[in-house]
C-alpha positions as a LaTeX table, in Angstrom:
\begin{tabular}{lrrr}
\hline
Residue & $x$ (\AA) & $y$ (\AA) & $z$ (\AA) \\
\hline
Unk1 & $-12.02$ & 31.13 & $-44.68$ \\
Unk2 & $-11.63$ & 28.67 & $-47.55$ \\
Unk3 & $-14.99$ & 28.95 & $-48.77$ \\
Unk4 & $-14.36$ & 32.81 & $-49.07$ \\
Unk5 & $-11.92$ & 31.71 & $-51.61$ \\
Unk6 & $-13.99$ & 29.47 & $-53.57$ \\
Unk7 & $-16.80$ & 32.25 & $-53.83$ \\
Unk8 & $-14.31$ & 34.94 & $-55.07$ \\
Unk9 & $-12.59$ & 32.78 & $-57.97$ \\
Unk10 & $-12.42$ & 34.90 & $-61.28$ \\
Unk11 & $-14.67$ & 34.26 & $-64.19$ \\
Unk12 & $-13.24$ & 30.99 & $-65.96$ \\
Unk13 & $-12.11$ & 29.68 & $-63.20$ \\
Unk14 & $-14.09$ & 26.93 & $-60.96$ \\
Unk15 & $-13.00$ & 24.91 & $-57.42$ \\
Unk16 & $-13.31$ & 22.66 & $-55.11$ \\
Unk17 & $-12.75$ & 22.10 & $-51.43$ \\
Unk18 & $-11.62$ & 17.96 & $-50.69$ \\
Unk19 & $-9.90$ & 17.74 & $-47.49$ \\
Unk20 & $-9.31$ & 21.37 & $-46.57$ \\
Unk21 & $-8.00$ & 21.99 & $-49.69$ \\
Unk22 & $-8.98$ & 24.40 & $-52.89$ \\
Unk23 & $-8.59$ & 22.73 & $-56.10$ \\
Unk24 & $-9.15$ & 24.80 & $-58.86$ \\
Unk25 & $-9.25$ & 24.71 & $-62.78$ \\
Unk26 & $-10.31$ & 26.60 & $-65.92$ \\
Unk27 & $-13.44$ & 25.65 & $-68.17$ \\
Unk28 & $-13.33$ & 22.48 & $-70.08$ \\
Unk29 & $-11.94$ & 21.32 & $-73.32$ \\
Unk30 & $-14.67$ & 20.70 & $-76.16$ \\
Unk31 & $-14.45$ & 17.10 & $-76.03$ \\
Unk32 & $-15.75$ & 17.29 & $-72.34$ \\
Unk33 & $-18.43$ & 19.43 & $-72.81$ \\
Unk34 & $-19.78$ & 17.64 & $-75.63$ \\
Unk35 & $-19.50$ & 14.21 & $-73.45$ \\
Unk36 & $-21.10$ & 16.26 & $-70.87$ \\
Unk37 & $-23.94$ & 17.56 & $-72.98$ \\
Unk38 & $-24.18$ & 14.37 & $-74.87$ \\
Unk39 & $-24.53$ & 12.00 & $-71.66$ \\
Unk40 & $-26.47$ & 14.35 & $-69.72$ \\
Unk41 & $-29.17$ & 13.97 & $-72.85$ \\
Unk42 & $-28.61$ & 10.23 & $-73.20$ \\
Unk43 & $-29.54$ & 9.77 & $-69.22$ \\
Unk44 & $-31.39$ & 13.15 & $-68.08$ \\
Unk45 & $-34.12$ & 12.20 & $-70.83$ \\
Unk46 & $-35.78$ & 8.94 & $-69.86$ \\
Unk47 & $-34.27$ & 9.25 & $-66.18$ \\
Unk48 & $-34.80$ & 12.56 & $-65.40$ \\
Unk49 & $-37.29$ & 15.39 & $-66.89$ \\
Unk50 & $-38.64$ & 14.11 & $-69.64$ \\
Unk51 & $-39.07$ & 10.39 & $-68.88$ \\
Unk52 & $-42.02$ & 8.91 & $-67.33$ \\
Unk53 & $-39.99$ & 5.37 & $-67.71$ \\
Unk54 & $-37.80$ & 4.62 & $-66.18$ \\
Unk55 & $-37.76$ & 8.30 & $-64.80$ \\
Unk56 & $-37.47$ & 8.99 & $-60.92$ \\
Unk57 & $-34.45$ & 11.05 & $-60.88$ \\
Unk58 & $-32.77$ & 14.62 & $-61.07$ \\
Unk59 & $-29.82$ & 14.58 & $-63.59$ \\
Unk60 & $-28.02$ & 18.10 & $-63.18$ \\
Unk61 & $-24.84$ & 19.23 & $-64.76$ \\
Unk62 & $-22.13$ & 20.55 & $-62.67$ \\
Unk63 & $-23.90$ & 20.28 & $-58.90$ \\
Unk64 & $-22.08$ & 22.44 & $-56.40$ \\
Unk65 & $-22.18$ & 19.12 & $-53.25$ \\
Unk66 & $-21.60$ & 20.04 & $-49.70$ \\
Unk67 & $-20.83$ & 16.72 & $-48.07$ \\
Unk68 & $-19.87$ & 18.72 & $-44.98$ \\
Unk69 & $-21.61$ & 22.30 & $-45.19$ \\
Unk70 & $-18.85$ & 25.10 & $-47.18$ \\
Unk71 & $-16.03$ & 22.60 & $-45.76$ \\
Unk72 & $-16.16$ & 19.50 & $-48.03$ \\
Unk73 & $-17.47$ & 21.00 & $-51.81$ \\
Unk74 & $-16.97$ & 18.73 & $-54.82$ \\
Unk75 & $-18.49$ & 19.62 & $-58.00$ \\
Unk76 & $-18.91$ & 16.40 & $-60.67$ \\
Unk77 & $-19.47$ & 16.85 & $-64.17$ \\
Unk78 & $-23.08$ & 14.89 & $-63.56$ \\
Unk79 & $-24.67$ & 13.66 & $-60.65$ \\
Unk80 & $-28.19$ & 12.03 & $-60.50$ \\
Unk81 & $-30.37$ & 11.75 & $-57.45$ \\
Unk82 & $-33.69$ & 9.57 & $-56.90$ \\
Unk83 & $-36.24$ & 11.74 & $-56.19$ \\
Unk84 & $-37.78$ & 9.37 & $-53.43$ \\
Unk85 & $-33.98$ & 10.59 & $-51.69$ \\
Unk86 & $-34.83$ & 14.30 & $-52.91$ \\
Unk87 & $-37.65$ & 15.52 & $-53.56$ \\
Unk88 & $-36.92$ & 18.70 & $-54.84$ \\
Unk89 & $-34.14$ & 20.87 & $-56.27$ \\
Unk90 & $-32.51$ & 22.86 & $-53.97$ \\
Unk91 & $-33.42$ & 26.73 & $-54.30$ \\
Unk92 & $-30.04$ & 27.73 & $-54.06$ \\
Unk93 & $-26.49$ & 26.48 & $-55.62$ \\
Unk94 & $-25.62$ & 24.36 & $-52.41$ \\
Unk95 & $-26.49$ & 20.31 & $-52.82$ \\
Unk96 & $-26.62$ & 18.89 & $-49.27$ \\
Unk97 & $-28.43$ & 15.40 & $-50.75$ \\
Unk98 & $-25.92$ & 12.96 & $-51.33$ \\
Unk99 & $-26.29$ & 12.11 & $-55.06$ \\
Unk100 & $-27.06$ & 8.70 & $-56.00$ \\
Unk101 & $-24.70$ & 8.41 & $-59.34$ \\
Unk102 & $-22.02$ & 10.79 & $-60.19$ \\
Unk103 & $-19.81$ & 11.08 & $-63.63$ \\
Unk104 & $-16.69$ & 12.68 & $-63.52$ \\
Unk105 & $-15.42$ & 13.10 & $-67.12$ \\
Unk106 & $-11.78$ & 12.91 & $-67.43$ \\
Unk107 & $-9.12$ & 15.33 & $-68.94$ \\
Unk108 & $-5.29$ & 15.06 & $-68.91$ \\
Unk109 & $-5.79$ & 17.97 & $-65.76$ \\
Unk110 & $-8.22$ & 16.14 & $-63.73$ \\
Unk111 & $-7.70$ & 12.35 & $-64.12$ \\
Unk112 & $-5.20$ & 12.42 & $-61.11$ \\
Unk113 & $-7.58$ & 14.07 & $-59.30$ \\
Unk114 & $-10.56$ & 12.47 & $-60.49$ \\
Unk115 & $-9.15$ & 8.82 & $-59.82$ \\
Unk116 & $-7.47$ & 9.63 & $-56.60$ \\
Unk117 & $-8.88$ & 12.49 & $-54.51$ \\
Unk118 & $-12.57$ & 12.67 & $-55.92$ \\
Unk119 & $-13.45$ & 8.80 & $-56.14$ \\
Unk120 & $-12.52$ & 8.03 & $-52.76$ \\
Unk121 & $-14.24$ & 11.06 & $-51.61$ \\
Unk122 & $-17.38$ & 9.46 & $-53.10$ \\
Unk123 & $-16.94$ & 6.53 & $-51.61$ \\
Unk124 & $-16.27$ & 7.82 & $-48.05$ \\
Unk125 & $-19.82$ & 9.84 & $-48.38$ \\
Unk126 & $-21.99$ & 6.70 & $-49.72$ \\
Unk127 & $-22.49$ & 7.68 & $-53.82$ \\
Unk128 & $-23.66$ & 4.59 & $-54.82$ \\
Unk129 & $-22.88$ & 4.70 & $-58.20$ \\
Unk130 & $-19.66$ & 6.36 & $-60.08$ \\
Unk131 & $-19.25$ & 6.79 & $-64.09$ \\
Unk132 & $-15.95$ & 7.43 & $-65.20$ \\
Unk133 & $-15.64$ & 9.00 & $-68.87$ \\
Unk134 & $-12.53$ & 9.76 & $-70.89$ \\
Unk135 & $-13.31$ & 11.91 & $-74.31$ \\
Unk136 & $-9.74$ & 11.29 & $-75.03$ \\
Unk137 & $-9.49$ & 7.62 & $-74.90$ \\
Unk138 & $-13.59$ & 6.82 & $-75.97$ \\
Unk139 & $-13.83$ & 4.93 & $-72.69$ \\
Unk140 & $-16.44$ & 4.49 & $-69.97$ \\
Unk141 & $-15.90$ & 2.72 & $-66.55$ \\
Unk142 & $-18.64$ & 2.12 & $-64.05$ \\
Unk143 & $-18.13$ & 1.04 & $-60.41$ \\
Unk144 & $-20.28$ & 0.87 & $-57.82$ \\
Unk145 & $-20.14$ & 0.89 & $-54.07$ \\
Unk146 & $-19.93$ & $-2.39$ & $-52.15$ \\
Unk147 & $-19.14$ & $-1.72$ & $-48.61$ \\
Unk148 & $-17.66$ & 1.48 & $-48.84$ \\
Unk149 & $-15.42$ & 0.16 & $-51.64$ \\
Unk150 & $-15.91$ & 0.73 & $-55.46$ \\
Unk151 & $-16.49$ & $-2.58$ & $-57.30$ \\
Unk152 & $-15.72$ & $-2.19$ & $-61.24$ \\
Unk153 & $-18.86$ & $-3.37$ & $-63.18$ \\
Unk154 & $-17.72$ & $-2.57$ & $-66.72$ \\
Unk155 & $-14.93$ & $-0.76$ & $-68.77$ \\
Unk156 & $-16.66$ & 0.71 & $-72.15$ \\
Unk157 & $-14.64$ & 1.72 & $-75.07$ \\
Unk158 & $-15.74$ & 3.18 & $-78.68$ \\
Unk159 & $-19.33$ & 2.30 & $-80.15$ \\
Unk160 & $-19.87$ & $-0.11$ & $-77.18$ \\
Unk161 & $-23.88$ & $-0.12$ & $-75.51$ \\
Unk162 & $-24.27$ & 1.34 & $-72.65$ \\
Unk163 & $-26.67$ & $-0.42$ & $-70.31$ \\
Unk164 & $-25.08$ & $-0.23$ & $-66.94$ \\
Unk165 & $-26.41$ & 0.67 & $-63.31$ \\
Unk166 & $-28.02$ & 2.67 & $-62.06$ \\
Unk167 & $-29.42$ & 3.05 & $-65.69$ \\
Unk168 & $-29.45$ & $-0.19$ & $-66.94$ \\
Unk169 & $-33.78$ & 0.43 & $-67.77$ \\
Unk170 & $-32.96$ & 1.71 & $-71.24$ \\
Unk171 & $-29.35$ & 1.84 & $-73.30$ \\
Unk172 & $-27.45$ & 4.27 & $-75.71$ \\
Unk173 & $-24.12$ & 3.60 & $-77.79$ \\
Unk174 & $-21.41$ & 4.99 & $-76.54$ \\
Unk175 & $-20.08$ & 6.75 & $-79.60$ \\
Unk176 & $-22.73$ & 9.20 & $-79.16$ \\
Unk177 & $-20.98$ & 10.87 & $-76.64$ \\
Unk178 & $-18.15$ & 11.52 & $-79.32$ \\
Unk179 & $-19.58$ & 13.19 & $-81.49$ \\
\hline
\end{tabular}
């Protein structure tokens, strides 16, 4: 079985399963993870934990999503969920909530796959929101879903604010996320 796969990947080494297939790849560059850590603080704090305003929402890191249980897996860099949609964490590492945002940040390795495979895959299972972020290039794009179709809302670059949906309630440059 394919998830028998995913489970048994060596240490380093992280998948996927989008339309019966395993995708896998090794740990991110340092860029990523510090747009990772850096937007997961900018958003998780008044959105998620911490924040009584706007608040409302789980922000996790790297959410193992079953949009059809051990079949369909995708793992974003962050995904966000309303709490009024889930009210609680799952106990285990299997998401079965459809989140409510995801960001996938981009690498030369995963922008193909990223763009084509994983935003469509979004789509097709009702994310309403998707954040695109490239470490590389200093750019943000946010899109959201309009029937079943993404809808671009903004394209980011540099020291640009951020105030953009679903967390348009507060704003943060965007050069934090680049160190």
């Amino acid at each position: 079985m394919i998830y028998d796969q995913l489970t048994n990947l060596t240490d380093g080494v992280h998948g996927e399963i989008i339309h019966a297939t395993l995708h896998t790849q090794s740990r991110p560059s340092g860029k990523h993870g510090l747009a990772e850590l850096a937007l997961g603080i900018r958003v998780g704090y008044p959105y998620g934990f911490f924040g009584n305003k706007p608040g409302g929402w789980w922000i996790l890191p790297e959410p193992e999503i079953h949009f059809v249980l051990n079949q369909e897996i995708a793992i974003p860099d962050l995904a966000g969920w309303k709490r009024e949609r889930m009210p609680q964490v799952p106990d285990d590492q299997r998401f079965i909530v459809t989140p409510d945002w995801i960001c996938e940040i981009l690498s030369p390795s995963t922008t193909r796959r990223d763009r084509a495979i994983k935003l469509p895959l979004y789509a097709h299972y009702g994310v309403s929101f998707a954040w695109l972020i490239d470490p590389f290039a200093h750019t943000l794009e946010a899109f959201a879903l309009h029937d079943g179709m993404w809808t671009l809302l903004t394209v980011l670059s540099e020291d640009d604010t951020v105030c953009v949906a679903p967390f348009d309630a507060t704003s943060f440059t965007l050069a934090d996320l680049w160190g």
